[in-house]
N, C-alpha and C positions, 0 to 999 in steps of 0.2 A: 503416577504423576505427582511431585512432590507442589510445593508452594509457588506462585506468581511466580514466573521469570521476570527478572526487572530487567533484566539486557534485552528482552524483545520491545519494549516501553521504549526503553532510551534508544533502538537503534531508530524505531518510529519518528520520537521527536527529533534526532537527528535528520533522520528523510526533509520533515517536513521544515525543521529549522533553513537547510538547506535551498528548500524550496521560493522561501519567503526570500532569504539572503541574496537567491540567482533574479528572483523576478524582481523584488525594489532596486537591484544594482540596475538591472537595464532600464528599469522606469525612471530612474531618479540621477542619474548619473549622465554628466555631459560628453560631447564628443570624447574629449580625450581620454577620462577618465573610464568612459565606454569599452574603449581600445583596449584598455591595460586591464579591463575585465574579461574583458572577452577573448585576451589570449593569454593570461597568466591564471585564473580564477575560473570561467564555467566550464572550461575542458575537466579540472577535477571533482566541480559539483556534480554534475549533470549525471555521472553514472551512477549517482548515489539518489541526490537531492530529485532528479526527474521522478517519472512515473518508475522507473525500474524497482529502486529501494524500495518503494511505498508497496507494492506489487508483489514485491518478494516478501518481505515481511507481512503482508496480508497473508500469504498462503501459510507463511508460518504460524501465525495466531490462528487462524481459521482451524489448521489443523490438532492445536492445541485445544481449541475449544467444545470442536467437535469429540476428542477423545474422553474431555470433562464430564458430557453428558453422556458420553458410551458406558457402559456395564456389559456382564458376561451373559446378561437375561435380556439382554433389548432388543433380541431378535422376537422372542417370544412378546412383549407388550406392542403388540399392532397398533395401537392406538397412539401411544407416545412418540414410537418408529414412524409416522403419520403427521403428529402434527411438527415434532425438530424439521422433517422433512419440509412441508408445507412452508413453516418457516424461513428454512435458507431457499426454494424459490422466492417468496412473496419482497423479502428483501431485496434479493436480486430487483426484482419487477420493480419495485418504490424506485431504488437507485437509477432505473435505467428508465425511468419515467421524468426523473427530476433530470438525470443526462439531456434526453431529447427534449423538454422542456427549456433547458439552457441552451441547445444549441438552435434551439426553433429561432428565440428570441436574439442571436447570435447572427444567424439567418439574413432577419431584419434589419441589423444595426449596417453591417458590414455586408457588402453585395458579394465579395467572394466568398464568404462562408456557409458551410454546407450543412446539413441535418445531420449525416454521417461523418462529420470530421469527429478525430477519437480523438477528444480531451477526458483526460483520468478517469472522470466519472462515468462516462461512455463506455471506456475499457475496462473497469474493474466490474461494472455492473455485467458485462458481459462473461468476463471469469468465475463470476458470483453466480450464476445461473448453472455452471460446472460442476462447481464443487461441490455438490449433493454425489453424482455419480463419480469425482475423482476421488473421494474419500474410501470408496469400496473398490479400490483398487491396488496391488500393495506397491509397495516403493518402486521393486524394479521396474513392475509393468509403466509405472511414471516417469520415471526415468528415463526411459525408450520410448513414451512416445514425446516426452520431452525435444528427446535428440531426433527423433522424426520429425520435430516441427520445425526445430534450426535448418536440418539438413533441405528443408521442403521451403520454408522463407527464402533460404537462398537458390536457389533452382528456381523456384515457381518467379522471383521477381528478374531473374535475368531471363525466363521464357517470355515474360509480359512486354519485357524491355525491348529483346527482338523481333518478337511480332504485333509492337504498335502500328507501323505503317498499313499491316493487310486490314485488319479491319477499326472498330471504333471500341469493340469490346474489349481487347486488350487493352486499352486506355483507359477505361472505364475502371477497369480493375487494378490497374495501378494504381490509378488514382486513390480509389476506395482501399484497397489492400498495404499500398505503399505509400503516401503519399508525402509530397515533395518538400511541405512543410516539418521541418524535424521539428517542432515546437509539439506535433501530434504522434499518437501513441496508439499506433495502428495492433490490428487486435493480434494477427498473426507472428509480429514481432514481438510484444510484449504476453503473450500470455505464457510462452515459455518462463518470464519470471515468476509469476503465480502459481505455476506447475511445479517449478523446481521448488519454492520455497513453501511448498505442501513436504514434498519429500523430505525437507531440511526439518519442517515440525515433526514431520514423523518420528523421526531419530533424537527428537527432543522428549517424546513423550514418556519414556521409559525412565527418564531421570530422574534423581529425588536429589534436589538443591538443599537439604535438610542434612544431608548424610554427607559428612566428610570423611569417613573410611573408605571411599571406594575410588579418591584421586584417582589412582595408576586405571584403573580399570578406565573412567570417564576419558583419560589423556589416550589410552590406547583403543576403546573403540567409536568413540565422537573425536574428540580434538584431533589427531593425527591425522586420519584419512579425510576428515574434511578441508583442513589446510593446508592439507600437500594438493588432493584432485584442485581447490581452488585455487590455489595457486601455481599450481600448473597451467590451469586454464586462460588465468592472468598472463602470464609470459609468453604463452602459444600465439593466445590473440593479437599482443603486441606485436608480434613478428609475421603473424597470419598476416599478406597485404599487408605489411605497414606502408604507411602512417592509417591507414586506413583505421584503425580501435580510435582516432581522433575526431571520425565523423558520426556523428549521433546517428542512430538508427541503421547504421550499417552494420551488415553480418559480424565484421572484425568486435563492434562496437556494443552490439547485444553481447558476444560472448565475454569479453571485455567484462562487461557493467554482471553479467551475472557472476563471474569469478571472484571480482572485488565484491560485490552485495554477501556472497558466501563467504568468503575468508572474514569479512569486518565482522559481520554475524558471531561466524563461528570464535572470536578472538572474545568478543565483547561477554558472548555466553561462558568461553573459558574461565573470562577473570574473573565472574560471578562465581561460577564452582568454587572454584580454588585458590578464590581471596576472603576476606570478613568484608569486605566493600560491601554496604547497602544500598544495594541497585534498587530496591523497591521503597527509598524513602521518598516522603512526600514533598522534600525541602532538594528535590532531583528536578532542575526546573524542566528539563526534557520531560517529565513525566507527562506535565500540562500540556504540550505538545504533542505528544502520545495519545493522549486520552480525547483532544478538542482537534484532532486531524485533520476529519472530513470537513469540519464545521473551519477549522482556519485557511485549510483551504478553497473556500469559498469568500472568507472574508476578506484573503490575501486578496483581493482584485478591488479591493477599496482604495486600494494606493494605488492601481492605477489611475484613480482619477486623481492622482496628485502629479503628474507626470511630468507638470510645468516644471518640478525641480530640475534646478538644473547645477548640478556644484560636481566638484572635482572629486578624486578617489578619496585622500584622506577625508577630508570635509564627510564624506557618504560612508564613510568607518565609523566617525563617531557620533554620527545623528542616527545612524543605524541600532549603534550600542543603546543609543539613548530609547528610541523606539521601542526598542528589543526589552529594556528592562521593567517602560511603559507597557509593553503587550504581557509579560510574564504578571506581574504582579495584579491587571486587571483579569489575568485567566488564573491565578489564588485563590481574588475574591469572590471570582464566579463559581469556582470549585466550592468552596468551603460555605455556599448561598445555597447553589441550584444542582452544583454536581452536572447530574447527566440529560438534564434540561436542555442544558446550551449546548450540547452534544447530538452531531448528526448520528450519529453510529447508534449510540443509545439510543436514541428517539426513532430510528428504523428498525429498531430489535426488537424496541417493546411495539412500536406499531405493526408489524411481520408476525410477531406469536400473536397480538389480539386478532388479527384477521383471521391468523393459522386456528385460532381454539374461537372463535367464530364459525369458522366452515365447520368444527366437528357440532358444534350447538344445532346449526342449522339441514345438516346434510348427512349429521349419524347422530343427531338428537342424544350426542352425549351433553350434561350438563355442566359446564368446565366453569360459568360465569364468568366471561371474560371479559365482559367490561368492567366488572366490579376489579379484576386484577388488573387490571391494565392502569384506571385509577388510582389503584395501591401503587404501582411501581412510579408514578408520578409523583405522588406524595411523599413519599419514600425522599426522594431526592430534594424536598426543601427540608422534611422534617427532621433527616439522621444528619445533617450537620448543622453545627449550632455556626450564627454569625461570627467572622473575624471580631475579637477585640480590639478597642480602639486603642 
């Protein structure tokens, strides 16, 4: 594995740019201007900008990550193979703690909202709980059960579909499995993107972004076969049930949303290879985006309390731009301050390994001192960058 991919960075902050772009247009935007969003504009966010992108691209860093702390001897160090382990559960668990905690209080606000409604954090916490056991499995076998889960989403919800009337449990599980809100990101629909984009890291891990003698080779066994299967998969779905790849969380519309999430991927990682473009510079404002994710994702929901806006499509293009260059430059000075402070991802990775090298202190009375490190990786993050100059 050669250097930082920067095209997994920037497809991130695109997800998430996306993201912010589809939720302030419907908070902020008047009837009309509504309209001309909502049928010229989130039909091409949403396969990206949703939970799908974000999803797929998890599995792909996940997978990256996990190969960073692999070696040829890490079967043999029990102890190490123990706590990385401990780690990606305990994370999972923080994540899916803070999930049902938002949707508790969700709960309360709003009388139709449910404790198991899958918003992001709910469903990625639940992929995350996976990914310990889908790492030791190789591509193909993920792959197949990939395509078992598409072929079984679609079957299992037109079973549920037809036998709502006999009893109250089929309803129950539609509800909870399918449910009618496409705004939510039911776990059996989306986990195939987490799954796929494990496999997509996979075939990333073998690269070295450092070595430009080996073009032809990288264009003939990554680029080629990833952007002909995805985009095959694109044209399929389009025609599978059309118009149907138009309705969010429909069978058409998953395979849809993973074809295009794989073909952008795999384009964006090409141009990396087989350009001089500095995908991993710090003046790449996607990056800040990339890195402050989880954490703007949770902030994005500040603006809906601004919701009273009410103004016309241009008018919400340029107070957007304006916003947008307001949020970049305050997540700079937050970078180049605090770093991975203001970061949810960081602050569950270092919180995950101090519990993980806590249970061994406590429970195999190794002495790992993990508060004192856990400490360090905090400091660390005011002291290794010096303040912006003024």
């Amino acid at each position: 594995m050669g250097a930082r991919i920067g095209s997994i960075d920037i497809f991130r902050g695109f997800c998430i740019f996306l993201m912010l772009f589809g939720h302030i247009g419907i908070w902020w935007l008047s009837s009309s201007g509504l309209i001309i969003f909502e049928q010229y504009v989130l039909p091409f966010i949403k396969p990206i900008g949703k939970a799908a992108g974000f999803l797929f691209v998890s599995g792909s860093s996940l997978t990256l990550s996990y190969s960073k702390k692999f070696s040829d001897n890490f079967d043999s160090h029990r102890e190490r193979k123990r706590v990385l382990r401990n780690t990606f559960y305990l994370r999972a668990f923080i994540l899916f703690i803070l999930a049902i905690s938002i949707n508790l209080v969700l709960s309360f606000i709003d009388s139709g909202a449910k404790i198991y409604d899958w918003w992001i954090l709910l469903t990625i916490s639940i992929c995350l709980f996976f990914s310990w056991p889908l790492m030791k499995l190789s591509k193909t076998k993920r792959i197949i059960i990939g395509i078992a889960l598409l072929v079984f989403n679609l079957i299992s919800q037109q079973i549920l579909i037809a036998t709502g009337d006999l009893s109250p449990i089929p309803n129950f599980l539609l509800d909870f499995l399918f449910p009618s809100d496409a705004r939510q990101n039911p776990i059996i629909s989306f986990f195939p993107f987490f799954l796929f984009g494990t496999v997509f890291g996979s075939f990333l891990v073998d690269i070295d972004f450092e070595k430009t003698t080996d073009t032809r080779r990288f264009l003939k066994k990554f680029s080629a076969p990833l952007l002909l299967v995805s985009g095959f998969t694109v044209m399929f779905s389009i025609f599978f049930q059309y118009p149907e790849f138009l309705s969010v969380n429909s069978f058409s519309w998953i395979l849809y949303s993973i074809g295009l999430n794989t073909f952008f991927l795999s384009l964006f990682i090409t141009i990396e290879k087989i350009s001089k473009i500095n995908f991993n510079s710090k003046y790449n404002v996607l990056f800040y985006f990339s890195y402050y994710s989880l954490t703007l994702y949770l902030l994005n929901y500040v603006f809906m309390l601004t919701s009273f806006i009410n103004i016309i499509f241009l008018e919400f293009m340029f107070v957007f731009s304006l916003v947008f260059s307001i949020l970049i430059l305050f997540l700079k000075v937050i970078y180049n301050n605090i770093k991975g402070l203001f970061s949810l991802k960081y602050v569950m990775s270092v919180l995950s390994e101090f519990f993980s090298l806590k249970i061994e202190e406590i429970f195999y009375k190794n002495h790992k001192s993990a508060f004192r490190d856990f400490i360090i990786k905090l400091k660390v993050n005011i002291y290794s960058n010096p303040p912006l100059k003024a």
